[in-house]
Residue frames as qw, qx, qy, qz and C-alpha x, y, z in Angstrom:
[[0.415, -0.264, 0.051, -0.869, 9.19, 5.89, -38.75],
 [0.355, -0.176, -0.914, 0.092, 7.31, 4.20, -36.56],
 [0.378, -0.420, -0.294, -0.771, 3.59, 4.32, -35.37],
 [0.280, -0.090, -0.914, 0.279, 2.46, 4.24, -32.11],
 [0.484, -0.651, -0.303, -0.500, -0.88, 4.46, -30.22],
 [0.342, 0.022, -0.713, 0.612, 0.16, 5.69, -26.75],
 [0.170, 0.370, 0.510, -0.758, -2.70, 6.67, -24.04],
 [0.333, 0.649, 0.649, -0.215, -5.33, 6.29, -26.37],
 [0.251, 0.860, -0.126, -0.426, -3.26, 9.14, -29.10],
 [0.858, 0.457, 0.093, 0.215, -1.80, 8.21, -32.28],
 [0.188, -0.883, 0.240, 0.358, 2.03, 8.95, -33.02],
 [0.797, 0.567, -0.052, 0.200, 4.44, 8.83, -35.89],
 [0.536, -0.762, 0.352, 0.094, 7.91, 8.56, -34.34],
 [0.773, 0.531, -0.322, 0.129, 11.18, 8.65, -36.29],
 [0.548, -0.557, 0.624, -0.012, 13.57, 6.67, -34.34],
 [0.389, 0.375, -0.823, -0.176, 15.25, 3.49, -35.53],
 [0.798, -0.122, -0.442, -0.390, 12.73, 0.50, -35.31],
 [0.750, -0.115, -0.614, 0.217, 14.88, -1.33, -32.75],
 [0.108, 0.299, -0.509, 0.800, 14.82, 1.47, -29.91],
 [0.186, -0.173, -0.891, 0.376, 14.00, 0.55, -26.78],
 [0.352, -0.744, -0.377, -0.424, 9.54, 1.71, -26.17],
 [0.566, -0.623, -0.356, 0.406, 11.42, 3.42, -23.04],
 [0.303, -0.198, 0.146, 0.921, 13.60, 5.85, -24.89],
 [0.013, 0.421, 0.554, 0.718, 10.62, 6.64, -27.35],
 [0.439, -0.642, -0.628, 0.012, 8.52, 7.32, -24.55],
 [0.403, -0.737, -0.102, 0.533, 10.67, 9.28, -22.48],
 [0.237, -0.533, 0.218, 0.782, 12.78, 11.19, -24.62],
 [0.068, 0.111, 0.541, 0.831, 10.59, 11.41, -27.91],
 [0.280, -0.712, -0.485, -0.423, 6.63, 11.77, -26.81],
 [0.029, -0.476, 0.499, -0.724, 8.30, 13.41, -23.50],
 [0.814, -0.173, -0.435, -0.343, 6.50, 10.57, -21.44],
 [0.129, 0.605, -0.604, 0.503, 8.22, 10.55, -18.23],
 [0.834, -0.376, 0.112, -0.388, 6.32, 8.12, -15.73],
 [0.982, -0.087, -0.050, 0.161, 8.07, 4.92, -16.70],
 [0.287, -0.856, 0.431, 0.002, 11.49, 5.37, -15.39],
 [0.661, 0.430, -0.584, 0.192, 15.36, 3.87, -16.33],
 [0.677, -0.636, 0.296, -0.223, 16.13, 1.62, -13.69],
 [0.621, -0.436, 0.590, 0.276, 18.39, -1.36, -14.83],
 [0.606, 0.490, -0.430, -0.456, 17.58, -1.53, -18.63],
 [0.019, 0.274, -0.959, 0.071, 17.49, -5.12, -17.81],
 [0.750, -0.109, -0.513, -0.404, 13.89, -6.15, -17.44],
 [0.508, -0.110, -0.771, 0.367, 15.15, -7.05, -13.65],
 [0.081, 0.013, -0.412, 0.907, 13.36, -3.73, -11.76],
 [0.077, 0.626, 0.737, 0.243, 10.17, -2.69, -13.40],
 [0.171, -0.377, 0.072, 0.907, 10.98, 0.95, -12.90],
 [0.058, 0.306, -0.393, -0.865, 9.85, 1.06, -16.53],
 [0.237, 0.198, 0.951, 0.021, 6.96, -0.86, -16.43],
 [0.398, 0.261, 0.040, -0.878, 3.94, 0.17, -18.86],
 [0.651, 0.468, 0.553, -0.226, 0.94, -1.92, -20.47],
 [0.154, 0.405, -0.616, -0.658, 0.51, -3.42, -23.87],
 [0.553, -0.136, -0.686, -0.453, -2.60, -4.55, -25.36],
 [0.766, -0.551, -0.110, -0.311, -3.15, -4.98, -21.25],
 [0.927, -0.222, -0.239, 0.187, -0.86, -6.77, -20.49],
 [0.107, -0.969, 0.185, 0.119, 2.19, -5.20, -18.34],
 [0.839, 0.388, 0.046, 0.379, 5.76, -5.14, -19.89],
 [0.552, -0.612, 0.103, 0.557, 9.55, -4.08, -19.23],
 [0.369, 0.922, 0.107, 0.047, 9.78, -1.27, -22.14],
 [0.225, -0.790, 0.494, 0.285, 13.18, -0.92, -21.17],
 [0.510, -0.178, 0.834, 0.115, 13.13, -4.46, -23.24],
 [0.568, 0.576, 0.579, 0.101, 10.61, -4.05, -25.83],
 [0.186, -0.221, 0.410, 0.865, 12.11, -2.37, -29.00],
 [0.409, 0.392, 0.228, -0.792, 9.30, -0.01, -30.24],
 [0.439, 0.095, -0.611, -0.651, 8.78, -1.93, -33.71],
 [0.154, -0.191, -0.968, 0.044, 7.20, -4.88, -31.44],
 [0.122, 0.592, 0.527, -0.597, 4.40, -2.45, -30.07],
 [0.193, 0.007, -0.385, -0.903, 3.86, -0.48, -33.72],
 [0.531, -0.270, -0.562, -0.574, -0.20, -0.55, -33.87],
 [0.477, -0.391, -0.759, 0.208, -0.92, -2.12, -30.23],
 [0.474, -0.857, -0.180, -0.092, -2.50, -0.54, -27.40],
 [0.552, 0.111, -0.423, 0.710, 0.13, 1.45, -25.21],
 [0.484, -0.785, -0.312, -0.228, -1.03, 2.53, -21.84],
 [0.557, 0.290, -0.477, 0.614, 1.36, 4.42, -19.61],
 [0.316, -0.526, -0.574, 0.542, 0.91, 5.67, -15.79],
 [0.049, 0.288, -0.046, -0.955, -0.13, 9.29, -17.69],
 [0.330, 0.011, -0.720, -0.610, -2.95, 7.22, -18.98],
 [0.315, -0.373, -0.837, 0.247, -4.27, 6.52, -15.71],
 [0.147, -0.934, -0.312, 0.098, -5.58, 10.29, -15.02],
 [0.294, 0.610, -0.263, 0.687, -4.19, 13.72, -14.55],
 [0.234, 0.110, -0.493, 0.831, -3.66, 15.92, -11.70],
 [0.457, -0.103, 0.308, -0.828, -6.84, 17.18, -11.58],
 [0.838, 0.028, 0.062, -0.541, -8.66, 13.89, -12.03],
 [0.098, -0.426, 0.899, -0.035, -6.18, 11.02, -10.69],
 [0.757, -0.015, -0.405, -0.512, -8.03, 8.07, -11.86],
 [0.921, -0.279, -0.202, -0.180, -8.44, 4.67, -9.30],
 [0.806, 0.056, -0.156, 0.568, -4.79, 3.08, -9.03],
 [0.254, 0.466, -0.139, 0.836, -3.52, 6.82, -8.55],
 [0.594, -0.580, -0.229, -0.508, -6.22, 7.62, -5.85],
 [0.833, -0.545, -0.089, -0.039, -5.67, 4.86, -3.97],
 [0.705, 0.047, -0.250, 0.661, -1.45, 5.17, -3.95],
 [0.002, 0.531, -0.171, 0.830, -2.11, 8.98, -2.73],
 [0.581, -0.583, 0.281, -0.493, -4.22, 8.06, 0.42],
 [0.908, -0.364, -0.040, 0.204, -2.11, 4.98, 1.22],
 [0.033, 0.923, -0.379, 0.054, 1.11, 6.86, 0.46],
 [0.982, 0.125, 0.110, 0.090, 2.15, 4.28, -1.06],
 [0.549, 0.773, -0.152, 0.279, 5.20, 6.50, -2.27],
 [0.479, -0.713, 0.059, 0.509, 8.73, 7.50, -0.51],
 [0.375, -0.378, 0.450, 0.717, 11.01, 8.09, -3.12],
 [0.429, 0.652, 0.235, -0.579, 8.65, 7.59, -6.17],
 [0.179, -0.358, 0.877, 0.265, 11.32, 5.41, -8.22],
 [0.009, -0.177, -0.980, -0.086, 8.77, 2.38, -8.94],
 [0.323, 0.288, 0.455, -0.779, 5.73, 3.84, -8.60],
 [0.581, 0.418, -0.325, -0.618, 4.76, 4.60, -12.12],
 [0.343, 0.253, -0.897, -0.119, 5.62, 0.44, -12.45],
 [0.073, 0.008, -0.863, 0.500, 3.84, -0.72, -9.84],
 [0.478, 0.385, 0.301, -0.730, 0.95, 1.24, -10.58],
 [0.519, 0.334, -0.321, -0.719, 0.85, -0.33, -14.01],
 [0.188, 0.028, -0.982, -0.024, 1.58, -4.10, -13.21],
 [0.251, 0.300, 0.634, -0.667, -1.45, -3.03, -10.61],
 [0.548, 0.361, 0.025, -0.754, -3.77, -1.44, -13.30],
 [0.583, 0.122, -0.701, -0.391, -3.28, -5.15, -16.13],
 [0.056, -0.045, -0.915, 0.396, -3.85, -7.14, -12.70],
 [0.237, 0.539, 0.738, -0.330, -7.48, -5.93, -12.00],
 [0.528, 0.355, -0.234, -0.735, -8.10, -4.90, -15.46],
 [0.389, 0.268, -0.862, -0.182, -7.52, -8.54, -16.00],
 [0.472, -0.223, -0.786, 0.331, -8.44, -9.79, -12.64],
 [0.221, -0.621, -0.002, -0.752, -11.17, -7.09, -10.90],
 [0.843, -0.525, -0.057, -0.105, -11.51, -9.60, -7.48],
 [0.639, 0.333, -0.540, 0.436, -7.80, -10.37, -7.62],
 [0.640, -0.731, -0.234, 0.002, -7.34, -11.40, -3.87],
 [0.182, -0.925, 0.296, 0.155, -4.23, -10.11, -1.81],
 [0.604, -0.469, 0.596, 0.244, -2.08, -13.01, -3.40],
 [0.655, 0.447, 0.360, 0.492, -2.48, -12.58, -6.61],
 [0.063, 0.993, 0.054, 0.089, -1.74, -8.97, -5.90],
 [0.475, -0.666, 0.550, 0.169, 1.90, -9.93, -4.37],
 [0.773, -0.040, 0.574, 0.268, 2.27, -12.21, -7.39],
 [0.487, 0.749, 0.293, 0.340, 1.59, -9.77, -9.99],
 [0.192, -0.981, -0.036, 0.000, 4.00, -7.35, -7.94],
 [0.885, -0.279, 0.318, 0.195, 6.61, -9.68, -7.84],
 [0.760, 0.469, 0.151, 0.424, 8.85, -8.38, -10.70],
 [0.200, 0.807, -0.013, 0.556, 9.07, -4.86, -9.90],
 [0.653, -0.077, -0.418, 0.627, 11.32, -3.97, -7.05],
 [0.083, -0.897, -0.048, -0.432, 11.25, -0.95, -4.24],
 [0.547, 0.198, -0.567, 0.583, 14.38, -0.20, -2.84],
 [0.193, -0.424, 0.230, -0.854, 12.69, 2.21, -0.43],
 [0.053, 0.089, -0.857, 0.505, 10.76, -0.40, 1.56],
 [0.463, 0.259, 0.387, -0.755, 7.04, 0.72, 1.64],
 [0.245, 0.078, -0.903, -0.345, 6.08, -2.76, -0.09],
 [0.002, -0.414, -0.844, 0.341, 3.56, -2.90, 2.64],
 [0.257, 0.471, 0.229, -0.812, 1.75, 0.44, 1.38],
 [0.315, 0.220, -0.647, -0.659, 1.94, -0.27, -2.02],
 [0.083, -0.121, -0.978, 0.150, 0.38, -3.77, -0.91],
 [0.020, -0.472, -0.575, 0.668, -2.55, -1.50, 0.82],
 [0.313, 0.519, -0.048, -0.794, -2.99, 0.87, -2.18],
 [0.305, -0.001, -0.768, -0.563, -3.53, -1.63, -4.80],
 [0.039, -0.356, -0.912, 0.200, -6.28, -3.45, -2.72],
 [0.257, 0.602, 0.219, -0.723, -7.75, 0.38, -2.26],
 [0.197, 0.308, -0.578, -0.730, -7.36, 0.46, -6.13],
 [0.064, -0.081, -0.939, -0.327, -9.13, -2.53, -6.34],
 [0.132, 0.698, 0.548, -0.441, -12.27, -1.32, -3.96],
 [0.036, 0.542, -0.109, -0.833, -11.95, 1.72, -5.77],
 [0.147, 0.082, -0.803, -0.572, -12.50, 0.06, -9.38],
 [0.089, -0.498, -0.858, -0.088, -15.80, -2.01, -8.07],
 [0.315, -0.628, -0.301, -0.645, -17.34, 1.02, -6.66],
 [0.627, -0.630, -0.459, -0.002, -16.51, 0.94, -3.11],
 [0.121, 0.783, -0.175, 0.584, -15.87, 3.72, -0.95],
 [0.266, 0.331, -0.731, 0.534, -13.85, 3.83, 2.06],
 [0.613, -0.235, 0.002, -0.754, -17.40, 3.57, 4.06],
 [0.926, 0.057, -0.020, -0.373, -18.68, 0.36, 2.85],
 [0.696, 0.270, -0.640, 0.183, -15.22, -2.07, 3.11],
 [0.804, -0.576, -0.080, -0.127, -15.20, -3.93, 5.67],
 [0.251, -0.796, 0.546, 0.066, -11.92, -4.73, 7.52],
 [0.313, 0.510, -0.782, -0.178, -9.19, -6.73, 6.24],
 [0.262, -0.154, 0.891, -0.337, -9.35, -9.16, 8.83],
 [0.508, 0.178, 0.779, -0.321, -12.84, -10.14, 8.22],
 [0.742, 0.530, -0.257, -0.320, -12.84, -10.19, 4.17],
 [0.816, -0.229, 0.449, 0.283, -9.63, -12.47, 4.27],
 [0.729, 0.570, 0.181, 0.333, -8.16, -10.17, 2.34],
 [0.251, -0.948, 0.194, 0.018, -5.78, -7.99, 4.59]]
């Protein structure tokens, strides 16, 4: 048995201690965001947050996370009430396929929970693990920055243009 605090809910999950916090996720709390992509720890498909910090779950074997924060892209809002990071990947359509998303969005959310000013290069460095075969690296690029306005409190109004923050 093993105890985990996912999205902010407690769970008691009988698996064997050494299964991957991807299988428990997906196929015991029915947790479907983070996705199987190489079970290597080389995509980030399956990327989700621990204690903040983001992590390849396809790698971490659920007894290392027993008691810790566990924050998964169904922890960022719902449907009716998509929360920042989600927001800002729907009006940059950031998506094509929808593979990496759920990853991308979480390396995104421990970046500017960690780092709320992160400029556009630490945003490409903290992206840097997670792979999109589908190409639209430039949207994704576009929707975390929105994420990031979005977090301080600015609305599509009040940002100025890339060009003349030096952050485009």
């Amino acid at each position: 048995m093993v105890k985990l605090n996912v999205n902010g809910t407690s769970h008691d999950v009988d698996v064997d201690p050494a299964t991957p916090l991807l299988y428990v996720l997906r196929n015991d709390l029915k947790l479907n965001g983070a996705k199987f992509g190489c079970g290597l720890g080389q995509c980030g498909a399956c990327t989700v947050m621990v204690d903040g910090k983001a992590v390849f779950s396809c790698l971490t074997p659920a007894m290392l996370v027993e008691g810790r924060a566990i924050k998964t892209v169904e922890g960022l809002g719902t449907i009716d009430d998509p929360g920042p990071m989600q927001k800002a990947f729907i009006e940059q359509q950031a998506a094509q396929c929808g593979y990496c998303i759920a990853g991308m969005m979480m390396r995104a959310q421990a970046l500017l929970e960690a780092k709320p000013d992160a400029a556009d290069v630490d945003i490409r460095q903290a992206l840097e693990p997670n792979l999109c075969r589908c190409g639209t690296h430039m949207r994704i690029l576009r929707a975390v920055a929105r994420a990031r306005d979005l977090m301080q409190g600015k609305s599509a109004g009040n940002m100025a243009p890339a060009a003349a923050t030096g952050r485009g």
